[in-house]
N, C-alpha and C positions, 0 to 999 in steps of 0.2 A: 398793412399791419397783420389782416390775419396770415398771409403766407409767412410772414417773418414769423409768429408765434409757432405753423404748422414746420417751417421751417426747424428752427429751434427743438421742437418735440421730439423731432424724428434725431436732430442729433444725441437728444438724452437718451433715446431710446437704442441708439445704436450704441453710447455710450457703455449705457448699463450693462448691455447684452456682451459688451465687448471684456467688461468689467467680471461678470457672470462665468464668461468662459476662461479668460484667467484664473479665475479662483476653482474652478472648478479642475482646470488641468492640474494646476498646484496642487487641490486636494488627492484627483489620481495619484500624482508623483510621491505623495508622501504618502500612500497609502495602500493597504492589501484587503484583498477578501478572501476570506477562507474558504474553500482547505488551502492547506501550502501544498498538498499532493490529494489530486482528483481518483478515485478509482481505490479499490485494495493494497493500502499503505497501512497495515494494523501494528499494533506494538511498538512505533518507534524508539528508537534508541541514538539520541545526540552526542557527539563531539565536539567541545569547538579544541582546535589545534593553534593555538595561537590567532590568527585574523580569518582562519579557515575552519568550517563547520561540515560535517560531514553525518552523517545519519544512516541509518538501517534498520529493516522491518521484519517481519515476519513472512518467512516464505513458503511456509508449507511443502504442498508438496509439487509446486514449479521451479522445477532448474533450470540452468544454471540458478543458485539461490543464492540469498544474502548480498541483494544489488546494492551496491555502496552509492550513496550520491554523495556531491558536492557542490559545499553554496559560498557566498562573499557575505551574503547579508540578511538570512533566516528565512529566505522566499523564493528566490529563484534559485532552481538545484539541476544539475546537470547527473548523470550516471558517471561513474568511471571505470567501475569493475564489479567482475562477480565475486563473491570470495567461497564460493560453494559449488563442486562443477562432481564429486560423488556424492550419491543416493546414499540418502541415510533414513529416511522417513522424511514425515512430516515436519517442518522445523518454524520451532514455536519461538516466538518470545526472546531475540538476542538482544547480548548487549553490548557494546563495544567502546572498547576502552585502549588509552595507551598507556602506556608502561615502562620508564626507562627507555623512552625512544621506541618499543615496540609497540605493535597493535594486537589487540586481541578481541575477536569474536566469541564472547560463549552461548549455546544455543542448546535448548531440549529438543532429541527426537526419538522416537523410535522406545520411548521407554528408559532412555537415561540420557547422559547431558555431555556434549561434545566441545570443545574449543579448536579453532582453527585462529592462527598465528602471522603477521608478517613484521617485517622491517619497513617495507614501506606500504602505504596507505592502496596504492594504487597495485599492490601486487607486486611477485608472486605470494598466494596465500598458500598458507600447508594443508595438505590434510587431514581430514577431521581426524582429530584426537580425542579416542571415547575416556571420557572422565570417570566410568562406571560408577556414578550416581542415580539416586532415584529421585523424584521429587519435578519441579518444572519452573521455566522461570529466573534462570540463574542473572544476579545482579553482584556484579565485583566490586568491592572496598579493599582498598587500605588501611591499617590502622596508625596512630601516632607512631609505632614502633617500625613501619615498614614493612609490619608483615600482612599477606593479601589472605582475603576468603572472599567466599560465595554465599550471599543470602540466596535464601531459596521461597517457594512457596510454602505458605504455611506457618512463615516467621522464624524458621530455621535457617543453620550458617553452617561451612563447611569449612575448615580452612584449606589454603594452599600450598601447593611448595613456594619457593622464590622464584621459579621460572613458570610459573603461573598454569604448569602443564598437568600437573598430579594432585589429586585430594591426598591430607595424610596428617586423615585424623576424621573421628564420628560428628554429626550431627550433633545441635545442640539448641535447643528454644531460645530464642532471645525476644519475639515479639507476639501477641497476641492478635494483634489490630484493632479497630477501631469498630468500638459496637454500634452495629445500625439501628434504629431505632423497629419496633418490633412492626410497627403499622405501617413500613416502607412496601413499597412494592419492586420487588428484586428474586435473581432468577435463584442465587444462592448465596452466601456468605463468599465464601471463595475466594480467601487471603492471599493473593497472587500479584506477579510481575513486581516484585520490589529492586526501585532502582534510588543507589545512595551517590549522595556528593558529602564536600568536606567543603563548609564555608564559614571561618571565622573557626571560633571556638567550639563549633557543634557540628556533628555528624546530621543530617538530614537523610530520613529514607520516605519516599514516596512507594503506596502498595497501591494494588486494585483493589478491590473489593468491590461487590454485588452479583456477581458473573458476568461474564461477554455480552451476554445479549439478553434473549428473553424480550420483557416488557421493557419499554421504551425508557424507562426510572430505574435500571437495574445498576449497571458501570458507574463504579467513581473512583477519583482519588483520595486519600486520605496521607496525611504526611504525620511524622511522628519524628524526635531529634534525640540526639544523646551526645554527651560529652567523652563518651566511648565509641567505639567502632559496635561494639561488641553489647551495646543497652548497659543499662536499662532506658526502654525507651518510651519518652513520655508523649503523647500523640497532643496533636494540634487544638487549640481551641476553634480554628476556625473550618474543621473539618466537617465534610467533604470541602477540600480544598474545589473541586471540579465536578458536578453532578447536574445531569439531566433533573430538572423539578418535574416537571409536565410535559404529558404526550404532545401538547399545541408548539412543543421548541419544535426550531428545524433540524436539530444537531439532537441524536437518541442516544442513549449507553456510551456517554461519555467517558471514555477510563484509561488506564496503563498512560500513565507521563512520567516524562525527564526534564528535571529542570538543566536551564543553556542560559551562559549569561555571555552579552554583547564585549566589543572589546572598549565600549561606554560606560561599563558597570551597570547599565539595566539589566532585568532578567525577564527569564520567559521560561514557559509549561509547555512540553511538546505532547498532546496527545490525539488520541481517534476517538471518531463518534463512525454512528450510523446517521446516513443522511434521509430524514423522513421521507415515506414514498420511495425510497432509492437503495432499499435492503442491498438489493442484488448487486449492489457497486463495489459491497465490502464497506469496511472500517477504513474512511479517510482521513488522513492525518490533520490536526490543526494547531496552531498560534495563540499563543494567548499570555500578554502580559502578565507580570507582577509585581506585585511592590513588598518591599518588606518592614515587616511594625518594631515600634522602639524596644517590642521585649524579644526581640530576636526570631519571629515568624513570620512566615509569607502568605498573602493571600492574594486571589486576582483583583485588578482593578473594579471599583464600586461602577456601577454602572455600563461596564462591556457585553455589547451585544455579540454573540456570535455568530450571526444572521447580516451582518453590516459590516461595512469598511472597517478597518482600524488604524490604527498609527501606525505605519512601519517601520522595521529595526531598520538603522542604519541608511534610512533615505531608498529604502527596496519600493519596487512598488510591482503591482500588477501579478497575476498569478502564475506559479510553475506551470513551465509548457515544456514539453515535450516531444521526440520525437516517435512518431508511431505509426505511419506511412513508412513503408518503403521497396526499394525497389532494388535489392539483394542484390549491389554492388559491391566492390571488396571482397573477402576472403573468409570473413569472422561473423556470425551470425550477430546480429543488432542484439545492445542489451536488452528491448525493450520486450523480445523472444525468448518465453519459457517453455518446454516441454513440461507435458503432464504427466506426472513421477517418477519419470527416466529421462537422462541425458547420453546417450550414447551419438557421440560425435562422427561415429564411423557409419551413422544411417544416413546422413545428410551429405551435400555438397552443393556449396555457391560458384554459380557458373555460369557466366553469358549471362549477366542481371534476372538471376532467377536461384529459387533453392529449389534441389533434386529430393526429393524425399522417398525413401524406399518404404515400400507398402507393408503393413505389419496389421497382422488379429483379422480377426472379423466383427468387428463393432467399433465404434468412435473412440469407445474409451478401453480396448484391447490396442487402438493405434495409436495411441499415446499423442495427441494430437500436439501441435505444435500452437502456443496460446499467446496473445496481446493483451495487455488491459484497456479497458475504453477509461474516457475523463469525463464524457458528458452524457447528458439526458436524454438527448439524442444525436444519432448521427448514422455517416450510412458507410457499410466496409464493401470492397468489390476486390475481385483476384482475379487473373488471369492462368487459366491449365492449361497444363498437356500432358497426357496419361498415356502409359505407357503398361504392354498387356494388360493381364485383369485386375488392372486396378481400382479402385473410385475414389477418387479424387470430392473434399467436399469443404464449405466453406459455414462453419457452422457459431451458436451462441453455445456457450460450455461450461456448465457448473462441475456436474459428475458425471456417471452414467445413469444415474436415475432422473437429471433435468440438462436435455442437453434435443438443440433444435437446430436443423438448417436444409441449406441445399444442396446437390451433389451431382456427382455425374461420371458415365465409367465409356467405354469405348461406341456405344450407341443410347444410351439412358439419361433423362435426367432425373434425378432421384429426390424423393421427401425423404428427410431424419428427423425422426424424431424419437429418443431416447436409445434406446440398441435396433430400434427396427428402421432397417435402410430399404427402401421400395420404390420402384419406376413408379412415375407419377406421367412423363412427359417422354414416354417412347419414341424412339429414332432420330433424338432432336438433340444429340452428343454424335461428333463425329471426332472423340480426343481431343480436341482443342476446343476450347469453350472459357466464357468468362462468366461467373457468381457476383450476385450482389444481395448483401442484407441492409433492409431499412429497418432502424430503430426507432420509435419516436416514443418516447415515452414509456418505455417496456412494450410496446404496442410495435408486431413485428411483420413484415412483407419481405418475400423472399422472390428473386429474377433469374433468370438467365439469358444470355447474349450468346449467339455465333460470332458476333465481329467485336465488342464492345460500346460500341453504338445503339443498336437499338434493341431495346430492352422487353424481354417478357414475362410478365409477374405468372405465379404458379399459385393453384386454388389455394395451396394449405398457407395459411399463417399464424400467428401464436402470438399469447399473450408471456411474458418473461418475470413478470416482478416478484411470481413467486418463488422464482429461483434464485435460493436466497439461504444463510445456516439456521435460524431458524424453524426453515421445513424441511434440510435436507441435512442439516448437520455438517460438519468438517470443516466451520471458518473458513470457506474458500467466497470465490466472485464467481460472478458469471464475466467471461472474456472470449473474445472471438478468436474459435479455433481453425487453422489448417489441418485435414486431415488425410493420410492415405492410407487407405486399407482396402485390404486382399493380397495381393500377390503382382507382384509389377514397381511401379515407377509413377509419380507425380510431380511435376518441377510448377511449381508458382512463380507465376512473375506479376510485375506491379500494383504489387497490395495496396491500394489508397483508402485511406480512411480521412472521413470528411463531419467535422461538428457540424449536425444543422440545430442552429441557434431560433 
């Protein structure tokens, strides 16, 4: 009897456990955790294109710019084009929209406000088109009439032509935004990134407001509607629609969203935080339900954590992955490869599963380094050189040139960087071929070098990373691991692997 009972037990027990792990796979499958984009994914700006959804961020100043993705179901996104490949500045804040079958990108850089244009989604895109406006921030409507403008920051509108290429016609107040209360803690007012839809009877515009960054309670959204394109526009009762409360979230200066609705008729709020402890990742993009009330407003769902699973749209599950490794096969430089402020395609050349990079400046950030984004907390990046005259070759972390660390190495040296000063550290221990390796773990940094790839030698200096970050350095950028050559010569990288360690 008692083996029948101990019998018995274990079958419950395996029962349960069997029961436990179904429910649990199910709950993966129907479920996401945020972000939908790990790493400097700031400003998003959604499309859904009939059953397809496509999005774009803020590129600053890494081109090719204005990486376009694409998704089936509001979570997993693949890249499929740049729509930005000349230097215009810094490029802030797009927004992208289509229009009688065309697409349109508008984006501030440089001091005024550009749109690039295509037919289809995937390219070819035009050339930036300076709209010689001032102001930042531009977000495109329609009005009932069919005719288009541009809100801007500040709660001004601009109108357009019909081919959406030329302003013509002044500025004009339409909105004030939404008063924060005076005991808030926030970097500045800072009436910015208004982005409008048309649903039902009411125009909806979604602003920022508090500034970018700052203290942790700064970013929110605030939403405001009208029965005009044009206001008067009456702001939400349930505003801040999106707002960091307290420094203990995981998710900081929540702000700049676009609302996307399913081809279910649910909706959703696409926007970015800073992830606490994790400044230096940038502003990652996130998900977030809503529902909308019987007097015609939206708010997020009561009780959503943004630190936890959630439901996902359309049966998606699991988080955007990417590809970020590689080993420069093909002809066409990976999207996942920005140059820092310059894109000149005539420096470069993929060849024999490696990229040739011609040597430029005398400092990291005179060589315009060639940049990746990382997605996690930690992880470790390793390259393969070969240098070619006086060059150095180096494999570094890369905010600007005032927060910028790694290791290097030129035809006999291997070299400490840290910020523009490059120095032998590990004399006669580069014979031009050589392989780099950075360990991250935590902002907590250890730097190697290899003769063969195999066996590895760490070097004294290492660095601590988290304070590189806008906050202390300014420019809304990430820190992202840079390829570098600089002096005079030739570097060709082969086998960039990068590895999450979990």
């Amino acid at each position: 009897m008692k083996r029948q009972l101990q019998f018995f037990a274990l079958i419950m027990i395996l029962f349960i456990t069997s029961q436990a792990a179904i429910s649990q796979t199910k709950s993966s499958k129907d479920s996401f955790t945020n972000p939908i984009f790990a790493g400097d994914y700031p400003d998003p700006s959604i499309l859904r294109d009939d059953s397809d959804y496509y999005i774009v961020h803020s590129s600053f100043v890494y081109y090719p710019g204005l990486i376009i993705w694409h998704s089936k179901n509001l979570v997993n996104w693949t890249p499929i084009t740049a729509a930005l490949h000349t230097s215009v500045g810094s490029v802030w804040a797009p927004d992208l929209v289509k229009y009688f079958g065309k697409y349109y990108i508008y984006f501030y850089a440089n001091g005024t406000n550009y749109v690039v244009w295509a037919n289809d989604i995937s390219g070819p895109w035009s050339e930036p088109i300076d709209l010689k406006i001032g102001h930042i921030d531009p977000g495109h409507i329609v009005d009932n009439d069919g005719k288009r403008y541009l809100y801007m920051s500040d709660g001004d509108y601009v109108p357009l032509s019909p081919d959406g290429l030329r302003i013509i016609g002044p500025f004009k107040k339409a909105y004030d935004g939404w008063p924060i209360p005076s005991d808030w803690s926030i970097e500045c007012f800072c009436l910015e990134g208004p982005k409008l839809s048309k649903v039902g009877k009411y125009f909806y515009m979604l602003s920022a407001e508090g500034g970018t960054a700052g203290p942790a309670t700064s970013h929110m959204v605030v939403a405001a509607r009208s029965k005009s394109a044009l206001g008067p526009w009456e702001n939400s009762p349930y505003n801040p629609i999106v707002h960091t409360k307290d420094h203990t979230e995981k998710w900081w200066s929540k702000g700049h969203a676009t609302l996307v609705d399913d081809i279910n008729g649910k909706w959703y709020i696409v926007y970015h935080g800073y992830e606490k402890g994790y400044y230096n990742m940038g502003r990652q993009t996130l998900l977030e339900q809503i529902e909308w009330t019987s007097d015609g407003w939206f708010k997020t769902l009561k009780g959503a954590k943004m630190d936890q699973p959630m439901k996902s749209p359309l049966g998606s599950s699991g988080k955007n992955s990417r590809k970020i490794s590689d080993n420069f096969t093909g002809e066409n430089l990976g999207l996942q490869w920005q140059f820092y402020k310059e894109f000149d395609k005539n420096r470069f050349t993929i060849k024999n599963n490696g990229i040739e990079l011609t040597s430029k400046g005398n400092s990291i950030e005179t060589s315009f380094p060639l940049l990746v984004q990382t997605a996690d907390h930690s992880y470790s990046a390793q390259v393969e050189m070969q240098i070619e005259g006086d060059a150095t070759g180096a494999l570094v972390l890369f905010y600007d040139k005032g927060a910028c660390a790694g290791i290097g190495a030129d035809n006999k040296d291997i070299k400490w960087i840290l910020k523009e000063l490059i120095s032998p550290i590990e004399t006669g221990k580069s014979n031009r071929h050589v392989f780099l390796r950075i360990e991250n773990i935590e902002s907590q940094v250890k730097l190697f070098y290899s003769a063969d790839g195999s066996k590895w030698n760490k070097i004294s200096n290492s660095f601590e990373s988290s304070s590189f970050n806008h906050n202390a350095f300014g420019g809304f950028l990430s820190l992202r691991i840079g390829l570098c050559a600089v002096g005079k010569g030739k570097v060709t990288f082969k086998n960039f692997k990068y590895t999450a360690i979990k």
